[in-house]
C-alpha positions in Angstrom: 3.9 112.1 72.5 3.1 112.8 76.0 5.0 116.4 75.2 2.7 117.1 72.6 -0.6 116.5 74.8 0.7 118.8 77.4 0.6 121.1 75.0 -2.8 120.6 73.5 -4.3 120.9 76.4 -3.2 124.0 77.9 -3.8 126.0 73.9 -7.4 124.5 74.6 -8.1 126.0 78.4 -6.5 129.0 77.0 -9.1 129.4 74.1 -11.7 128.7 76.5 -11.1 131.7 79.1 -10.4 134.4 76.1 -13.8 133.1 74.3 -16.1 133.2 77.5 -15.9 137.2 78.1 -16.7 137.9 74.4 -20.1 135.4 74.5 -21.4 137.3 77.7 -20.3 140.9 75.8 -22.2 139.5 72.6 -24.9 138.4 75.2 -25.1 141.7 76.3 -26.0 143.5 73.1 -28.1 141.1 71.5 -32.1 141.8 71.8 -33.9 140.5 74.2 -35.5 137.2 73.8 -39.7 137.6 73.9 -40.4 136.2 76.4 -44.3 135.0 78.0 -43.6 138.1 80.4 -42.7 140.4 77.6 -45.7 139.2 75.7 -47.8 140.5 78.6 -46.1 143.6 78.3 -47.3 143.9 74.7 -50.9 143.6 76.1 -50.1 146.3 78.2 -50.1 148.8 74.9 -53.6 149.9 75.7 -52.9 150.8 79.0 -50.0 153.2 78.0 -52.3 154.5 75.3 -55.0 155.4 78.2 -51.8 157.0 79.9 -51.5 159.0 77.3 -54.8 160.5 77.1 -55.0 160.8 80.4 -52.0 162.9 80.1 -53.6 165.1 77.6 -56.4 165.6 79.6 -53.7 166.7 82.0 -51.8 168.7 80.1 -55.3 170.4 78.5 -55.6 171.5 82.3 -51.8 172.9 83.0 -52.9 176.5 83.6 -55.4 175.3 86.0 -52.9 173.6 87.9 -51.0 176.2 88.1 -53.6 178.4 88.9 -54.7 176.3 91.8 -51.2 176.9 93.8 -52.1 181.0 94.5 -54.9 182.5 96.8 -57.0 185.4 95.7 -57.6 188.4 97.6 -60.7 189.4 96.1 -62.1 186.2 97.2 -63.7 184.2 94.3 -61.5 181.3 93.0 -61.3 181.3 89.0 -63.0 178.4 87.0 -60.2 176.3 87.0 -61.5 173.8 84.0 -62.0 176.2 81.7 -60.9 175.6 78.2 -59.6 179.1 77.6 -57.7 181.8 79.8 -57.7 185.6 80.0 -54.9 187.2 81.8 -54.7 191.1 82.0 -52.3 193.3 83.4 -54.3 196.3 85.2 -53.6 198.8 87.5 -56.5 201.9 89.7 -53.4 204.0 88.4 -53.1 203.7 84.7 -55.7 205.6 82.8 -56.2 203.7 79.6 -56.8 200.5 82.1 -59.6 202.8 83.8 -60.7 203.3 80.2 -61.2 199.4 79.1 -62.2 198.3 82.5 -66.0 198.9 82.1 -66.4 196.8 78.9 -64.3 193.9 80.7 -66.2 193.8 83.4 -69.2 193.5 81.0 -67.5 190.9 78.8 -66.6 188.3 82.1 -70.4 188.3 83.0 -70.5 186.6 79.7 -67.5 184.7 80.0 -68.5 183.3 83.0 -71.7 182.3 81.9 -70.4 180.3 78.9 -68.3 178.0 81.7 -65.4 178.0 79.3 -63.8 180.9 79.6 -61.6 182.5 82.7 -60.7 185.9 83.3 -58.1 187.0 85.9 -56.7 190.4 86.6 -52.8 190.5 87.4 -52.7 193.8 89.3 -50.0 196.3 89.1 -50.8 197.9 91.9 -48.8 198.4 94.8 -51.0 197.2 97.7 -54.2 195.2 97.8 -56.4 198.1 98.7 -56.0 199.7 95.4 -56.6 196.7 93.3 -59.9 195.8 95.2 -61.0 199.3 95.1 -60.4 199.5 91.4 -62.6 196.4 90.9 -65.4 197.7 92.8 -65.2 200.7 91.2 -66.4 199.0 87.9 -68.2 196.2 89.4 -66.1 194.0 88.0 -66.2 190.4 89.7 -63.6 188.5 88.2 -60.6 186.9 90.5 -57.4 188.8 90.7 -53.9 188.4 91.9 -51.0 190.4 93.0 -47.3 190.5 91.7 -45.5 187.5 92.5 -48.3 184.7 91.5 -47.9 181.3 90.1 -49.0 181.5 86.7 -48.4 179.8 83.2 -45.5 181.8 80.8 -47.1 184.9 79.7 -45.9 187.2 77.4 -44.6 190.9 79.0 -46.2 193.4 76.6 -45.6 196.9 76.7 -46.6 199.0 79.0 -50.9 197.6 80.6 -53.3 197.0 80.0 -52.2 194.3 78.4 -54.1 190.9 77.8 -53.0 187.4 76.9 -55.5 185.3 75.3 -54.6 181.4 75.9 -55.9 177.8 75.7 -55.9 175.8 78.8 -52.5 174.1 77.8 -50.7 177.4 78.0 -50.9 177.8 74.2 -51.0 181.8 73.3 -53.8 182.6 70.8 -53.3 186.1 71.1 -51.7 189.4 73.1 -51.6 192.5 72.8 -53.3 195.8 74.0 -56.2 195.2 76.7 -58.8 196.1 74.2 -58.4 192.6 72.4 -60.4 191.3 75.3 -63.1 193.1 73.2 -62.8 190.0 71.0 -63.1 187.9 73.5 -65.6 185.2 72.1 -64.1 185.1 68.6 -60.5 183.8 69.5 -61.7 181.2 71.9 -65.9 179.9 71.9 -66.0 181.2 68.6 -68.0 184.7 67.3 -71.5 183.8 67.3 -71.7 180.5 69.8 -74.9 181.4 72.3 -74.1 181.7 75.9 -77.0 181.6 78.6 -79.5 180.0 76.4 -82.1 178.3 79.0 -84.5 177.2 76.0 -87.4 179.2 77.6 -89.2 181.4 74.5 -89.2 184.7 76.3 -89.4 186.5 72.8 -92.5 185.0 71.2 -94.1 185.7 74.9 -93.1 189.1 74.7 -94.6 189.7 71.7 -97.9 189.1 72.2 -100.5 191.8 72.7 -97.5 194.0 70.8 -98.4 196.2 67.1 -96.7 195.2 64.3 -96.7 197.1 60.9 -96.1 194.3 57.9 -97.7 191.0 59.5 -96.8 189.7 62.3 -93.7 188.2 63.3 -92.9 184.1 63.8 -93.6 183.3 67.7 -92.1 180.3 67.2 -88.7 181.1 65.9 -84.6 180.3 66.8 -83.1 183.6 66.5 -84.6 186.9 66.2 -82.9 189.4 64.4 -83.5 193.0 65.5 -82.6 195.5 62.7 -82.8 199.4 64.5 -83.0 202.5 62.4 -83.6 205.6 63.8 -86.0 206.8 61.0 -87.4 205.1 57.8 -86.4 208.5 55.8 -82.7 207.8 56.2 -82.5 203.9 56.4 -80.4 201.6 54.5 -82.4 200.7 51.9 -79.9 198.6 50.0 -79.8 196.2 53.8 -83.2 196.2 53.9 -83.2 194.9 50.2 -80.9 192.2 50.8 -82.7 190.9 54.1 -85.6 190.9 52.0 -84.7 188.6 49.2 -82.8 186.5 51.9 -86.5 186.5 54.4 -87.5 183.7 52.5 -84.4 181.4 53.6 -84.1 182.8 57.1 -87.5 181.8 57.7 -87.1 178.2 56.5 -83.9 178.1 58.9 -86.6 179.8 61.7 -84.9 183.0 61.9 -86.9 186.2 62.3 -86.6 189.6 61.2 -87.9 192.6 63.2 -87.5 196.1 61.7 -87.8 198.7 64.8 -87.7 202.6 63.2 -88.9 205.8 64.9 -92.3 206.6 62.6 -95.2 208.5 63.2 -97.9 205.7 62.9 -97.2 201.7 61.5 -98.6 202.8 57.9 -95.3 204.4 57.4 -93.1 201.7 58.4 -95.4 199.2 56.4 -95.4 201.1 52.9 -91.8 201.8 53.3 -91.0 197.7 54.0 -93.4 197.2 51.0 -91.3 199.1 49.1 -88.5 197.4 49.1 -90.7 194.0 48.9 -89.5 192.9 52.3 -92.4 190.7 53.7 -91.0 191.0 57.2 -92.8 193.2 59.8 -91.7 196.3 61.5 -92.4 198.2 64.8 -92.7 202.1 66.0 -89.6 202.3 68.4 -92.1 204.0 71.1 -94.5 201.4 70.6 -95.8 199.5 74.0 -93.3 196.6 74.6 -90.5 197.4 72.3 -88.5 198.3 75.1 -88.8 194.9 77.0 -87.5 192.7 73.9 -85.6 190.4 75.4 -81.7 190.5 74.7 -82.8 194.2 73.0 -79.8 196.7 73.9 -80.2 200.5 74.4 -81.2 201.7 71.1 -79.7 205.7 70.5 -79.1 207.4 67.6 -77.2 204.8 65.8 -78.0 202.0 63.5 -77.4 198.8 64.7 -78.9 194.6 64.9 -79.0 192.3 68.0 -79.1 188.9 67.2 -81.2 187.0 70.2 -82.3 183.3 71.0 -85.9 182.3 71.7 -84.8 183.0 75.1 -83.3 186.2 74.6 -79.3 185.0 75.2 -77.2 187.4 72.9 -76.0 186.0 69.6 -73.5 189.2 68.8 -74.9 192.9 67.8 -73.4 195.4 66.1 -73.7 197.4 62.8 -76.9 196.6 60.5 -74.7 194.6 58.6 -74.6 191.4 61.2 -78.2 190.6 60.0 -76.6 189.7 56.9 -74.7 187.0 58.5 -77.3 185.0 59.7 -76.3 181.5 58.3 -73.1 181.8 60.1 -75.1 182.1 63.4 -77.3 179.8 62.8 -74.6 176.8 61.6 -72.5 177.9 64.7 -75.2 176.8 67.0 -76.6 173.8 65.4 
């Protein structure tokens, strides 16, 4: 008997040592109990949801961090917040970059005065010299950088000028050539958004005192439309048709159409707009004040529309044909 509870007990502390490392290995993969700590963890969600967005606000800003890590020897720093990026590969040596460098240099003034847009010349010039003499060759004021910058991953291209369009998260919207830069505004503020607009109505100002053929135009209006034919004898009558069955819908939306030809007196601009029922008024192109339109280009021997503000800040221009498009301008800046 006393044999048989030897026994017992040593099959029972046997059992107990080969069970206790399998509980703490179950122990081990079981979940976690919730516990009043966890619990405050859980409350803690909304802060890791800030986290995020403040890392997307981080991340919407990568380039400019990268950006911030070089110096720039033409002296001005780019706008680092800006929401879009322009890089282009240039160099005083390459002819076709000599060839788009004047209408860049136009295009960063208004860039620059949108805020959102940043455009930054990656030289391939050999020494500094060149690369600030080609800049001031064109008057071109944008920041520039040598070989061997920090910068975000930009496509090589073939051969420069060669531009790479991109959002201020590195995304590419576009590259190619360095004449896409000519579409600057429609792959990143959008075609027709208004840049400089300061509110002040320089156009109806300008206006007064001035001769119009057809009535008088709306003082008062958002956008002027300026609609330039060299002569009335060999304008498009078929535009001047459609603006005129549209005039009564541009004017409820406060857009105004001037027609500016080169005629002999006003009579002749009047009977000719008459003709074609169009109730809006016209102006002899050498007629005092024409010339000082606000946001009124050089007017040649081409066709071609401005689209203005109040103030004058350029809506786009073009061919005739952009007049036709005025509810696109005006819904983009509403």
């Amino acid at each position: 008997m006393m044999k048989s509870k030897f026994i017992l007990l040593i099959l029972l502390a046997g059992l107990v040592t080969w069970a206790t490392p399998v509980a703490h290995a179950e122990s081990d993969e079981a979940p976690p109990k919730i516990t009043k700590k966890a619990k405050k963890g859980k409350k803690g969600k909304k802060g890791k949801k800030a986290g995020t967005e403040e890392n997307a606000t981080a991340e919407e800003s990568v380039v400019g961090a990268l950006l911030k890590k070089n110096t720039y020897f033409n002296n001005p720093e780019p706008n680092f917040n800006a929401r879009y990026f322009i890089f282009l590969k240039s160099a005083s040596w390459c002819g076709p970059c000599n060839m788009e460098m004047p209408s860049v240099a136009k295009a960063y003034e208004q860039m620059k005065a949108s805020g959102k847009v940043e455009l930054i010349l990656l030289s391939h010039d050999r020494v500094e010299a060149d690369a600030k003499g080609f800049l001031e060759k064109y008057g071109a004021k944008f920041p520039a950088l040598m070989k061997g910058a920090t910068l975000p991953e930009i496509p090589e291209g073939k051969g420069i000028p060669h531009a790479t369009i991109m959002k201020s998260d590195g995304t590419v919207i576009e590259e190619g050539h360095g004449s896409i830069i000519r579409g600057w505004k429609k792959q990143t503020i959008g075609e027709y958004a208004v840049i400089g607009d300061d509110g002040e109505p320089r156009v109806g100002k300008a206006m007064k005192g001035m001769k119009f053929a057809n009535g008088k135009p709306s003082a008062k209006a958002d956008f002027y439309i300026y609609v330039y034919m060299p002569d009335s004898g060999s304008a498009d009558e078929e535009l001047i048709s459609e603006l005129a069955r549209s005039y009564k819908d541009m004017k409820k939306a406060k857009v105004e159409v001037i027609y500016i030809t080169n005629a002999k007196t006003p009579a002749i601009i009047a009977k000719f707009l008459k003709s074609k029922k169009a109730k809006f008024p016209g102006i002899q192109l050498n007629a005092d004040g024409v010339d000082e339109l606000p946001g009124l280009g050089k007017l040649g021997a081409s066709p071609c529309a401005y689209v203005v503000t109040q103030s004058g800040a350029l809506v786009t221009e073009g061919e005739p044909g952009i007049a036709t498009k005025w509810e696109k301008f005006v819904e983009a800046n509403q």
